[in-house]
DODO-861803 format. One record per residue (C-alpha): residue number from 1; residue in three letters; x, y negated, z. Coordinates in steps of 0.25 Angstrom, whole numbers. Layout:
! DODO-861803
ATOM   num   residuo       x       y       z
ATOM   NUM       Ala       X       Y       Z
...
END
This chain:
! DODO-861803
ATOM   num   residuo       x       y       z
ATOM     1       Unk       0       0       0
ATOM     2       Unk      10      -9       3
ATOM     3       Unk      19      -6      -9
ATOM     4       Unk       5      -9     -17
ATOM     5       Unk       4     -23     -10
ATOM     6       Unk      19     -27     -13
ATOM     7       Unk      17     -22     -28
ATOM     8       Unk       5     -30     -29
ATOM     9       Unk      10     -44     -22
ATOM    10       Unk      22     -41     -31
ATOM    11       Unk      16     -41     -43
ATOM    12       Unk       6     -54     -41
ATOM    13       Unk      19     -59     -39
ATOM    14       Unk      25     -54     -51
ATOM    15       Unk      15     -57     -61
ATOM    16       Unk      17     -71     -63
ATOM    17       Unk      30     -68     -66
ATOM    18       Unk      29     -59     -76
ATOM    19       Unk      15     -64     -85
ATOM    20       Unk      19     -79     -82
ATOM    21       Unk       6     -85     -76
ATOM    22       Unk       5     -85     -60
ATOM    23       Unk     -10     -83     -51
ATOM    24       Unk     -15     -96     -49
ATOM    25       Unk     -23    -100     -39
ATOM    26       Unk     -38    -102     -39
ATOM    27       Unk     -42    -116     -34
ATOM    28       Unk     -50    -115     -22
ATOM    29       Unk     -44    -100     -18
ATOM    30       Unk     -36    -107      -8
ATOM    31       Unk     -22    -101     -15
ATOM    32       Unk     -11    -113     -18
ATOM    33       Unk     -12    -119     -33
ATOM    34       Unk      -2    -125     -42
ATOM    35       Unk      -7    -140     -40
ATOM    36       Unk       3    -144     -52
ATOM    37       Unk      -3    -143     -66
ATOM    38       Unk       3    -134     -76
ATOM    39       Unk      10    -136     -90
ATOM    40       Unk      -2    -125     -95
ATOM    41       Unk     -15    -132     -87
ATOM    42       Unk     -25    -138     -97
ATOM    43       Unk     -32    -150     -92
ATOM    44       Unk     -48    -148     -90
ATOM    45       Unk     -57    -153    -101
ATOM    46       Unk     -60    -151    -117
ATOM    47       Unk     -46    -144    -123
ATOM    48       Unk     -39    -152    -132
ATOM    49       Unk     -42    -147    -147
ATOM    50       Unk     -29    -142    -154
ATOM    51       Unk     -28    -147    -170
ATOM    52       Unk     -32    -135    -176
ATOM    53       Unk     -39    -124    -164
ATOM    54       Unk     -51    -118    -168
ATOM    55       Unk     -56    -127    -156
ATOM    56       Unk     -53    -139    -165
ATOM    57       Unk     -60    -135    -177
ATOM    58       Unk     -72    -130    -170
ATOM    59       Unk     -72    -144    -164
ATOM    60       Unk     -69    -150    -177
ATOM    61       Unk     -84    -142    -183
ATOM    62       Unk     -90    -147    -169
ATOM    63       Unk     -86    -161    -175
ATOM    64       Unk     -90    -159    -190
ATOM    65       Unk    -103    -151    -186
ATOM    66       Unk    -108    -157    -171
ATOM    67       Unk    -121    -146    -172
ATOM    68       Unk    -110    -135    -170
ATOM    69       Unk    -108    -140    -155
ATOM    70       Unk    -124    -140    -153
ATOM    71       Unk    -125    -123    -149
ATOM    72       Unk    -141    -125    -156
ATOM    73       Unk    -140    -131    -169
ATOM    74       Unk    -141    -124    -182
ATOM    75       Unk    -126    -128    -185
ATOM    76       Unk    -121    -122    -173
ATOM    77       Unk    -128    -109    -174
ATOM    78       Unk    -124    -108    -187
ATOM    79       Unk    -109    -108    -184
ATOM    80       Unk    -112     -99    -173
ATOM    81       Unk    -117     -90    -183
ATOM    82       Unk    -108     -92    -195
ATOM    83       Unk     -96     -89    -184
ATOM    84       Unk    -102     -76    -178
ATOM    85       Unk    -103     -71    -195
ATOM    86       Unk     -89     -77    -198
ATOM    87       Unk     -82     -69    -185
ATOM    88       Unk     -91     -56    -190
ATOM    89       Unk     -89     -59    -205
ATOM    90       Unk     -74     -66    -208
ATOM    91       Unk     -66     -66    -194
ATOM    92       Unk     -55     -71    -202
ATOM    93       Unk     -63     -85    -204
ATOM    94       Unk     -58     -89    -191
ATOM    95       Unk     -42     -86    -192
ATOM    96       Unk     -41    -102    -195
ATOM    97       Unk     -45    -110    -182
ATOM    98       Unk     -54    -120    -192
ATOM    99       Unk     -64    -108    -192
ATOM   100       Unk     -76    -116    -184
ATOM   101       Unk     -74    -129    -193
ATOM   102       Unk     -75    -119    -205
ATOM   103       Unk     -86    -113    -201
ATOM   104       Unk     -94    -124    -197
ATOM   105       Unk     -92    -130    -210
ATOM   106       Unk     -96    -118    -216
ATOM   107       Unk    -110    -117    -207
ATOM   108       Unk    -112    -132    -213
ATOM   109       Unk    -110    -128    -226
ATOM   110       Unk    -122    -118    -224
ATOM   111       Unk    -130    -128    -220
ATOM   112       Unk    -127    -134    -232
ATOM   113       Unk    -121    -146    -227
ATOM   114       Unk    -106    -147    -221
ATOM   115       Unk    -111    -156    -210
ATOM   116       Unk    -126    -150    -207
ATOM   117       Unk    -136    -161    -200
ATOM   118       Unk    -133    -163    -185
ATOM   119       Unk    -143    -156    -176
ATOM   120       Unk    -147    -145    -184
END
């Protein structure tokens, strides 16, 4: 039991050591925290979009088509639906990170018109 114990505290101790990240503490668990900030801690709030990130061309479609942020409208649901038939269909269509641009242009063009009425 003892040898159990000692192996165990050993290799809590050890981990750190060998994958590179140590146990934080919990706030409010009463264990000490590391009050200095940290070269890897991100600041709380919307993350910064990155020049070419999936997460800037879907905000780029968001800006080009606003009815894609409205979850209800008819655009919305339509690129919902165009996205679930392009990831059964052509899973290839999203190696370039510009997929959710493209496919939004490509739901407005079905609609007929590359920048459908607002509120549909």
């Amino acid at each position: 039991m003892k040898r159990f114990l000692f192996l165990s505290l050993l290799s809590l101790l050890i981990a750190p050591l060998v994958y590179g990240k140590s146990r934080e503490a919990k706030p409010g668990s009463g264990a000490p925290t590391d009050s200095k900030p940290r070269g890897d801690a991100r600041p709380s709030g919307p993350p910064e979009l990155v020049l070419g990130t999936v997460a800037h061309w879907q905000a780029e479609a968001e800006l080009r088509h606003p009815d894609l942020r409205s979850p209800g409208s008819v655009f919305s649901c339509a690129f919902r639906t165009a996205l679930e038939a392009m990831r059964h269909d052509d899973p290839r269509f999203f190696a370039a990170n510009d997929w959710p641009l493209r496919l939004a242009e490509r739901v407005a063009r079905s609609f007929g018109d590359a920048n459908p009425p607002h509120g549909t």
